[in-house]
C-alpha positions as CSV (number, residue, x, y, z in Angstrom):
1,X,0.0,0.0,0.0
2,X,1.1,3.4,-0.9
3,X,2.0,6.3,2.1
4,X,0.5,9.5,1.4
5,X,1.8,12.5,2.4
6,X,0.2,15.9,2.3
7,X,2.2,16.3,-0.9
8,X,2.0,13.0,-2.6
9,X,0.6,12.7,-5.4
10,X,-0.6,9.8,-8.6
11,X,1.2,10.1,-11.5
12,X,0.4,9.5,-14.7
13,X,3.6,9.5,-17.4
14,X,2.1,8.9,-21.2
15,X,-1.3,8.1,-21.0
16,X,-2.5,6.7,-24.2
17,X,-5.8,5.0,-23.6
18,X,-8.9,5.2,-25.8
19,X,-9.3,9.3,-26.7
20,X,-6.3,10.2,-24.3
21,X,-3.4,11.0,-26.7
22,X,0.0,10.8,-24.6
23,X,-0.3,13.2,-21.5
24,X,1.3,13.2,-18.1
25,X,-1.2,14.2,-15.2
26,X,0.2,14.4,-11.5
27,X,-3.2,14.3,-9.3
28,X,-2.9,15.2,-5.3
29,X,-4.2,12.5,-3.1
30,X,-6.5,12.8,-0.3
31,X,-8.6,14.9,-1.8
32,X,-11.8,15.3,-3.6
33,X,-11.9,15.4,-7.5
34,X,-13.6,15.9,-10.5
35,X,-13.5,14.9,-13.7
36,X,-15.4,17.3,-16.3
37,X,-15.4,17.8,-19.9
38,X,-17.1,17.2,-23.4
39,X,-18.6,13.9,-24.4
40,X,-16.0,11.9,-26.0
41,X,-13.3,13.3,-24.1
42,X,-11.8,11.1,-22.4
43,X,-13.5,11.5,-18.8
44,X,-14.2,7.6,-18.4
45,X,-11.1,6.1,-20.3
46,X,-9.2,8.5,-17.3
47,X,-11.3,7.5,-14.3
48,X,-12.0,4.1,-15.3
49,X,-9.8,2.4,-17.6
50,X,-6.9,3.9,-16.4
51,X,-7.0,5.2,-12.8
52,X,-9.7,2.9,-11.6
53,X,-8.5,-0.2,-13.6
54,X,-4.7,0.0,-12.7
55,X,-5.8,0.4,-8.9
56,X,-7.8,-2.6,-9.2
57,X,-5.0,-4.3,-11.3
58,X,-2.3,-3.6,-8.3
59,X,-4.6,-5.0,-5.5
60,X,-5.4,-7.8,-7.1
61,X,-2.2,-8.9,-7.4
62,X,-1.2,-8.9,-3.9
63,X,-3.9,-12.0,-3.6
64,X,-2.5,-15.5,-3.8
65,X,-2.5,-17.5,-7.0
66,X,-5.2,-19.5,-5.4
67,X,-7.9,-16.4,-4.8
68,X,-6.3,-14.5,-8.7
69,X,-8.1,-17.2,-10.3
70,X,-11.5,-16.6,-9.2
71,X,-11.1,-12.7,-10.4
72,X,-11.3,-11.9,-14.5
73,X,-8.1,-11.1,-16.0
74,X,-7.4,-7.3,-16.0
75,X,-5.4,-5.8,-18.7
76,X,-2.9,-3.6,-17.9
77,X,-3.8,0.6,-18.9
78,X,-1.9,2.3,-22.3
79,X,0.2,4.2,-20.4
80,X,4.3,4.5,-19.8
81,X,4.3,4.6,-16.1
82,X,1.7,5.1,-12.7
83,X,3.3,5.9,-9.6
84,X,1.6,5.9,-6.4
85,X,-1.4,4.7,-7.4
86,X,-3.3,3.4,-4.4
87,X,-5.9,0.1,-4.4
88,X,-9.1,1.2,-6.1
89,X,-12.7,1.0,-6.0
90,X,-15.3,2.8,-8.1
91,X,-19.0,3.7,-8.2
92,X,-20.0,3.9,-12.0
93,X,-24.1,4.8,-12.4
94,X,-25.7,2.9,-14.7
95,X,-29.3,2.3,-13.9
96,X,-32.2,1.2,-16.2
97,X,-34.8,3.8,-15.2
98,X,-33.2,7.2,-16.0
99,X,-34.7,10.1,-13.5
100,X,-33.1,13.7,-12.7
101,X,-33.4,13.0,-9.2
102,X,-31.5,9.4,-9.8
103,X,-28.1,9.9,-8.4
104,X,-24.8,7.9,-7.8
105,X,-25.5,9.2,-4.4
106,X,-28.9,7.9,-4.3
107,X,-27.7,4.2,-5.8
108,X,-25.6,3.9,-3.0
109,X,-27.4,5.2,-0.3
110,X,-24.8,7.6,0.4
111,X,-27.9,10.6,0.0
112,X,-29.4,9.1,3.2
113,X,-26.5,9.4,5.9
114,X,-25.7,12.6,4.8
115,X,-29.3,13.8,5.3
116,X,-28.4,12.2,8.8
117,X,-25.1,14.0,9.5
118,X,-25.9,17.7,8.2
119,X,-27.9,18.5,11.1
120,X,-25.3,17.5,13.4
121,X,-22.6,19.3,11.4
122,X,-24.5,22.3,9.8
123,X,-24.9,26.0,11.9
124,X,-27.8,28.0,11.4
125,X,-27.1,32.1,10.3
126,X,-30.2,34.3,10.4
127,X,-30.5,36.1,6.5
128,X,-31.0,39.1,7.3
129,X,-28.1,40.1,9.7
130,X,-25.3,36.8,9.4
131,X,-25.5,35.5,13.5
132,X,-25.5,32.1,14.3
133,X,-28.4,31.4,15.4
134,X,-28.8,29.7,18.9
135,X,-30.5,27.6,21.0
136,X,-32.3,29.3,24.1
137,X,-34.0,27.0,26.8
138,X,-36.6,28.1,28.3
139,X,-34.5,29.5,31.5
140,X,-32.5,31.6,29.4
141,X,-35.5,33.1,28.2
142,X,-36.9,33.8,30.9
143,X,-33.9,35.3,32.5
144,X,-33.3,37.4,29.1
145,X,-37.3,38.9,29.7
146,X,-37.4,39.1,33.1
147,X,-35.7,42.5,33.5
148,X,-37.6,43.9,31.2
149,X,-41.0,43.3,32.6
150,X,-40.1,43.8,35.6
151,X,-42.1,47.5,37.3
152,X,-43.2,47.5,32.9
153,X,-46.3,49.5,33.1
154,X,-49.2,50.7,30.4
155,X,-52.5,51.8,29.8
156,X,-55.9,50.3,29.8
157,X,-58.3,52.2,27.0
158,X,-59.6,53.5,30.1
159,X,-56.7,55.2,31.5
160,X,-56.0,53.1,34.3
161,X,-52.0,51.9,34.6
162,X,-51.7,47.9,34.2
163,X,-48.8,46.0,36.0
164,X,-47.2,43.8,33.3
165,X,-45.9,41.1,34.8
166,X,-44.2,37.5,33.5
167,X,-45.3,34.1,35.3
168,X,-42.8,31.4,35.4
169,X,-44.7,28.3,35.4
C-alpha cells in the first residue's frame, strides 16, 4: 500500500488510452476530485480504464494464485508509467430507469447518511443580519425577559395603569 503524504501525489507518465493522446497528469491525493469535460473526451477512459483499472490491477495482485483465479483477468492501462497509485474502488451509475433526481448518491445510499449528518454538522445564520443562530432554553428566556417586565407598566383604554408582569410556570 502506498504512504501518502500531504504532498503525494498519482502520477500519470504517457497516457495513451482510448481518446487520451499521450499526457502526463500528477493528481494530489486525499482529496476530492472531478472529472469534467465534453462527451468523448476522455472523462471515463481516465477515471475508469486507467485510474480505476490500474488500482484494481495492483490490489489484485497482492492475492494468492489460489484467490487471482476466481477474479477476471485485468489488462494492464496504455500508459508508460503510474506511480503511487493506491488500491481502487469505483461507483460507476448505470441504472435502467433514468430520473433527474436518480443519483450515484442515491444508488448507494450515500444521499441518506448525509441527510443524517448535516444537522449535526450544519450552523444556522439568520439572512438578514449573518448570527449564528442559537439555542435558548426556556431559563434563558426567561432570564433574558425578566428585567424587562419587571415594574413594565401601560394603559388600559380607560386610563388606568396595568402592571405587566411574566409568570414562570
Amino acid at each position: 500500500m502506498v504512504k501518502s503524504s500531504p504532498r503525494s501525489c498519482i502520477r500519470f507518465r504517457g497516457v495513451r488510452h482510448n481518446n487520451l493522446k499521450n499526457f502526463d497528469l500528477d493528481l494530489p491525493t486525499n482529496q476530492l476530485i472531478v472529472v469534467t469535460g465534453l462527451s468523448g473526451s476522455g472523462k471515463s477512459s481516465l477515471a475508469f480504464d486507467t485510474l480505476f483499472a490500474e488500482g484494481q490491477r495492483r490490489y489484485i495482485e497482492t492475492f494468492s494464485p489460489y484467490a487471482r483465479q476466481f477474479f477476471d483477468r485485468m489488462d494492464k492501462p496504455k500508459v508508460d508509467s503510474i506511480e503511487g497509485i493506491p488500491p481502487a474502488i469505483a461507483i460507476e451509475q448505470r441504472n435502467a430507469v433514468k430520473t433527474t433526481r436518480s443519483t450515484v448518491g442515491t444508488m448507494t445510499e450515500i444521499c441518506d447518511y448525509m441527510k443524517m449528518l448535516w444537522p449535526h454538522v450544519a450552523r444556522l445564520h439568520c439572512r438578514q443580519c449573518g448570527q449564528e443562530v442559537r439555542k435558548d432554553s426556556p431559563r434563558e428566556i426567561w432570564e433574558s425577559l425578566k428585567p424587562k417586565a419587571q415594574g413594565l407598566k401601560s394603559e388600559d383604554s380607560s386610563g388606568s395603569q396595568v402592571l405587566v408582569t411574566l409568570i414562570w410556570l
